[in-house]
VEXLO-300996 format. One record per residue (C-alpha): x, y, z. Coordinates in steps of 0.05 Angstrom, whole numbers, plus 5000, padded with zeros to 4 digits. Layout:
residues N
XYZ;...
END
This chain:
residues 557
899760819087;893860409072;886260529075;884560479155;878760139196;872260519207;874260459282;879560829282;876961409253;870361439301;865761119250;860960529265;864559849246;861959319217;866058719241;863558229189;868458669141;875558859143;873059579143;867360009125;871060249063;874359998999;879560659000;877960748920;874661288895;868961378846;872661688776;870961328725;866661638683;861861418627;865961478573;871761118621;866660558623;864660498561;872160488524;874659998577;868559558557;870159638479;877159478496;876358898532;871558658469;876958738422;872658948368;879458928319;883058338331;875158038333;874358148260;881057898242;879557188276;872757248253;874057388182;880057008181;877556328206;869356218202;868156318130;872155678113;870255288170;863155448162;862755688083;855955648080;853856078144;852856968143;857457298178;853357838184;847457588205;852157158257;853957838279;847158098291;844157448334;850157478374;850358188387;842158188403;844157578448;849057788488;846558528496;839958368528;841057688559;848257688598;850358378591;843358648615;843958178686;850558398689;847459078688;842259048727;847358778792;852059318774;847159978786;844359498846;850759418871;856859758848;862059498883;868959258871;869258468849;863258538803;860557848797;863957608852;859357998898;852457898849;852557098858;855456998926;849557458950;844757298907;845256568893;850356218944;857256478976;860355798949;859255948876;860956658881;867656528905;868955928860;867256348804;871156888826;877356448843;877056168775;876256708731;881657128788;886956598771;886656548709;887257358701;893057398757;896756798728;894856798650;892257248607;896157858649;902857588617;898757368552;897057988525;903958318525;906057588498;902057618441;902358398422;910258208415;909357578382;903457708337;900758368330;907958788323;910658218280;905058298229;904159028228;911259058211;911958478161;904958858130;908659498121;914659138093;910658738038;906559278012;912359828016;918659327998;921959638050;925459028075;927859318148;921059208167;921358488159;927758528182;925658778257;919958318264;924057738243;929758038291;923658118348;921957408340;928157168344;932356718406;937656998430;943856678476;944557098539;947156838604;947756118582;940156188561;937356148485;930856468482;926857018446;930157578499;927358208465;919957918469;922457838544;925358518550;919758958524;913558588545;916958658619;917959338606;911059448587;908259058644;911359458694;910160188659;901959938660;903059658735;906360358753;900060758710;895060338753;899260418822;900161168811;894261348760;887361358772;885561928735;892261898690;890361188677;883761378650;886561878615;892861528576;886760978561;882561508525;888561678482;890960998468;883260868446;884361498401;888661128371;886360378363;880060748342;883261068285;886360518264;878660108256;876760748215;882360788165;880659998158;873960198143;874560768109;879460388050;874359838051;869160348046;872760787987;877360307962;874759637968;872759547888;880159647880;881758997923;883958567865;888458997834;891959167901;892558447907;895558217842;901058867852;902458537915;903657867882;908058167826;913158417871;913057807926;910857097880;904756937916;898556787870;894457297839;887357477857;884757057800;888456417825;885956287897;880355997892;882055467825;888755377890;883755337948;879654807901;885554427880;886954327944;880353967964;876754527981;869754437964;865855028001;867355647952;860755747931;856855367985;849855567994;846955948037;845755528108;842555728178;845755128213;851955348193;850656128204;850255878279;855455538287;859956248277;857456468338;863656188387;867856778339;861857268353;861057188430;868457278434;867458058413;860358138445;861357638507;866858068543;863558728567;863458588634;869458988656;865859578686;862059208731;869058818764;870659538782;862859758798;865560188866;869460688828;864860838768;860561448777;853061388767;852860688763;844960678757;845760978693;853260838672;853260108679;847760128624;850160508567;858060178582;855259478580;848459368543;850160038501;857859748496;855259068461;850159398412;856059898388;861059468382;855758898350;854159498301;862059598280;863258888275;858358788223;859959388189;867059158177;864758388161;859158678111;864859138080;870458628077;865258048045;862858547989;870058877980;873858057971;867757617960;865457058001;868356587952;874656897947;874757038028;872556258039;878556007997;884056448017;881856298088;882455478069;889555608039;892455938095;889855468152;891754758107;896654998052;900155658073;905355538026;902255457964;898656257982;904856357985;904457058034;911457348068;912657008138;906956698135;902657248139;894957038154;890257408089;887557778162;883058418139;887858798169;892458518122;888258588056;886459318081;893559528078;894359308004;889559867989;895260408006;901360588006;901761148052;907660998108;902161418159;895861028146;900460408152;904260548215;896960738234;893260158224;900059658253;900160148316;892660088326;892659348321;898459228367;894459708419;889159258410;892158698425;896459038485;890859368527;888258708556;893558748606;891059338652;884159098635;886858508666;889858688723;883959248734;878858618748;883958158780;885658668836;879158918844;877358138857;882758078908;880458678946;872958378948;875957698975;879958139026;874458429055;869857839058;876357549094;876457009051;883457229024;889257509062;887958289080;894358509049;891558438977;884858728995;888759419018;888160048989;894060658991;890961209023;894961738983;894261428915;887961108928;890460448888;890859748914;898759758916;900759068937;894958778884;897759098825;905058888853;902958158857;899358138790;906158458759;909857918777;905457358759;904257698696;912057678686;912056878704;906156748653;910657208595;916856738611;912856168612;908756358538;915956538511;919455808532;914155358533;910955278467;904454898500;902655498547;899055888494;894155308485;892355428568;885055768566;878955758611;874155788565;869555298592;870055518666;868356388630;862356118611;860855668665;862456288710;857556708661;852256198667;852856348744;851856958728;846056938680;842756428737;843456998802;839557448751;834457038748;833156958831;835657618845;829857988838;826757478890;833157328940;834658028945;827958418928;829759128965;836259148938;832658948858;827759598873;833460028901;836260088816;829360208799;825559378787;824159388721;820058918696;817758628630;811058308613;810358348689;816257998703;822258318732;826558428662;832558128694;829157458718;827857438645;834557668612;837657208667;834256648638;835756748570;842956768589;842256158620;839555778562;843756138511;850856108537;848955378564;848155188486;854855558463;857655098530;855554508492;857654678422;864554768449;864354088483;860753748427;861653938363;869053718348;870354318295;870354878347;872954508393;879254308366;879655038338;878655368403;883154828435;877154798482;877254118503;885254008504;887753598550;892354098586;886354588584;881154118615;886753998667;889054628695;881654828688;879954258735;885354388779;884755118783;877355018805;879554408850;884354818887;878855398911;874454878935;880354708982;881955518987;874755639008;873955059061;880355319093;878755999092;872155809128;876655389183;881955889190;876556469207;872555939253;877355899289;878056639300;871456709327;868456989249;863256669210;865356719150;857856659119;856057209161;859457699105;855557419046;849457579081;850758269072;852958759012;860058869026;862659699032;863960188979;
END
């Protein structure tokens, strides 16, 4: 049974809708905002990449203070329009509804179609993907080194590894358990609601202990890094503490002990914005969050200073704990010389990594592995939480079919959604798993063209749509409404990280912004809802519905 028309229960319709209500219901609480938010910034896997990468890319730039712009950036430019539109209007498709009413139906649902595909046909599969591929096999190959327990190594190597079965050779337990753990998060989003929210506080629980055992050992034990190390080395024939950076050096590195540069402090900010830039989550799924007005605020400006805060906490730890030299070198060695570090399986020196050296309890271990691999895994429902909730937008704007727009009246879910995203999430895994160029796919050109968009409506909305600016309270800021001005900052801000990715040829080959097969499905993805939108227009013309009738108005709770 799905959610039915206001005109068949007595109510006034609307006719420019499908009906007068979504079918959701408003459960999500604060805290529910706020931990999908931090979740969906990946404050732990952000600090690996960050840590791992930047510091010998960029060896003269401060992390920390990288941290700090970024966070201050993104809090009260993007974040804070993204804010304002969600306690103006909470409604299911977040950004999707903010620029098609605010700056033109066309870019609303071109931003929406691009950042919907890429969720329903990407990053849904991804995440399982690369919680089975990366995060599981290093927790266990970290537990393995640093205890000598060998089985460890053993699964993750057996994880990994291709398997004949029906004629097909293939990695069939990376297969097995990321469908497995598509479908039990499909069936906790179909049948949750409030058990959803409540399995993601305890999985937080968690992935949060996890960050605190990594700081707490940096905190307590960090002077102790070096020794930890050169035990490490003893038992598996990698170099000793002493010995990276002469190694790193040897091998032409030259940027141990570079000074101390603002240029270069900058251009770490592509690492930042990927912890800071993704807060947004709340606000694709504004209709069921309770006092939006105030929610949306403390889950996504709040969300971005927090995790901002713990982010530099762990960089300022880890950089006084292993040295910026040390950290710069190691780094160099693993991306152009893995061999001669010399680390099991190839382990990256992440922090996650080096934190583990600093104990051998089998607990804080299977802790801090567990956490990660949480991490890494809890983009999937995040995922298909934002995809859906685009579809049912689109379905009652009738600019998709109905069917994915419906909501189950007795679980109060949108069923066939979460069904659909399932199975395209199981045709991106199968894809990641056999074709070795589909983890280079990203869209990370058209997420911050879309958050441009975004940044842009902010800064008309106050003047497009001035009743519905006053109805979350118009603030305003030197006399100008605050998110004209935060819109505008967002604007210029995210349009100069657009044009480091393009331009500057570092980040961009590191990002794999500017590959070929990214730049082309990119293209084509956008491409193809140009053509989706012109024929949705036709097809309802020629029902007797004007389509742009719809985007004149805020669409139902």
């Amino acid at each position: 049974m799905t959610s039915t028309p206001a005109r068949a229960t007595g109510a006034p319709q609307d006719f420019n809708f499908t009906r007068n209500a979504t079918g959701l219901v408003r459960e999500v609480s604060m805290w529910d905002a706020l931990i999908m938010n931090t979740l969906g910034m990946n404050v732990a896997i952000g600090s690996v990449l960050l840590l791992q990468q930047a510091p010998a890319i960029f060896p003269g730039g401060s992390l920390v203070l990288s941290v700090v712009i970024g966070t201050l950036i993104m809090a009260f430019t993007l974040l804070w329009v993204y804010s304002e539109f969600a306690a103006a209007m909470p409604r299911s498709g977040g950004d999707y509804v903010f620029v098609s009413r605010a700056l033109h139906p066309f870019l609303g649902w071109l931003l929406s179609w691009s950042q919907g595909i890429w969720l329903i046909f990407f990053w849904i599969g991804f995440n399982a993907w690369f919680a089975l591929v990366a995060a599981a096999p290093t927790a266990m190959i970290t537990i393995g080194s640093v205890t000598g327990n060998q089985t460890w190594i053993s699964a993750a190597n057996g994880l990994l590894a291709k398997h004949d079965f029906l004629g097909i050779h293939m990695q069939w337990y990376v297969l097995l358990f990321g469908t497995l753990l598509n479908i039990l998060f499909a069936l906790l989003l179909i049948f949750g609601g409030r058990v959803y929210w409540r399995v993601q506080k305890w999985l937080f629980l968690i992935a949060g202990l996890a960050i605190l055992v990594m700081v707490g050992l940096l905190l307590f034990r960090g002077t102790s890094i070096g020794a930890s190390w050169d035990s490490f080395a003893a038992k598996n024939g990698t170099l000793r503490y002493d010995q990276v950076i002469p190694a790193a050096k040897a091998a032409g590195f030259t940027g141990a002990t570079a000074p101390f540069s603002f240029t270069a402090t900058l251009l770490m900010l592509p690492w930042v914005f990927f912890v800071v830039g993704y807060a947004q989550g709340s606000a694709q799924i504004g209709g069921e969050v309770k006092r939006a007005s105030r929610t949306q605020y403390f889950a996504m400006v709040g969300g971005v200073l927090i995790n901002g805060a713990v982010l530099a906490i762990i960089v300022l730890l880890a950089t006084h704990s292993l040295g910026s030299a040390w950290l710069r070198s190691a780094d160099y060695l693993a991306a152009n010389d893995p061999a001669k570090l010399g680390l099991p399986g190839g382990l990256p020196p992440g922090v996650n990594f080096l934190t583990a050296l600093m104990t051998h309890n089998v607990v804080l271990l299977g802790l801090l592995g567990l956490g990660f691999v949480i991490w890494a895994l809890m983009g999937t429902p995040l995922s298909e939480l934002q995809a859906t909730r685009y579809m049912l937008a689109w379905g009652l704007d009738r600019s998709a079919p109905q069917a994915l727009g419906r909501v189950n009246d007795r679980v109060h879910t949108p069923v066939t959604a979460i069904v659909f995203c399932t199975v395209t999430g199981e045709v991106a895994l199968l894809a990641l798993i056999n074709i070795a160029q589909a983890s280079l796919l990203g869209a990370l050109l058209a997420q911050i063209g879309a958050f441009i968009l975004v940044a842009a409506a902010g800064v008309v909305f106050p003047y497009r749509l001035k009743s519905v600016w006053q109805s979350a309270g118009g603030r305003r800021l030197f006399g100008l409404p605050a998110v004209a001005v935060a819109g505008a900052g967002g604007v210029i801000a995210l349009g100069a990280l657009m044009l480091l990715f393009i331009f500057n040829s570092t980040i961009s080959t590191q990002f794999a912004a500017t590959a070929h097969l990214s730049v082309e499905f990119m293209l084509g993805v956008i491409a193809a809802g140009v053509l989706w939108y012109i024929g949705a227009y036709l097809v309802n013309k020629r029902r007797g519905i004007n389509l742009n009738l719809a985007f004149k108005q805020i669409p139902p709770e």
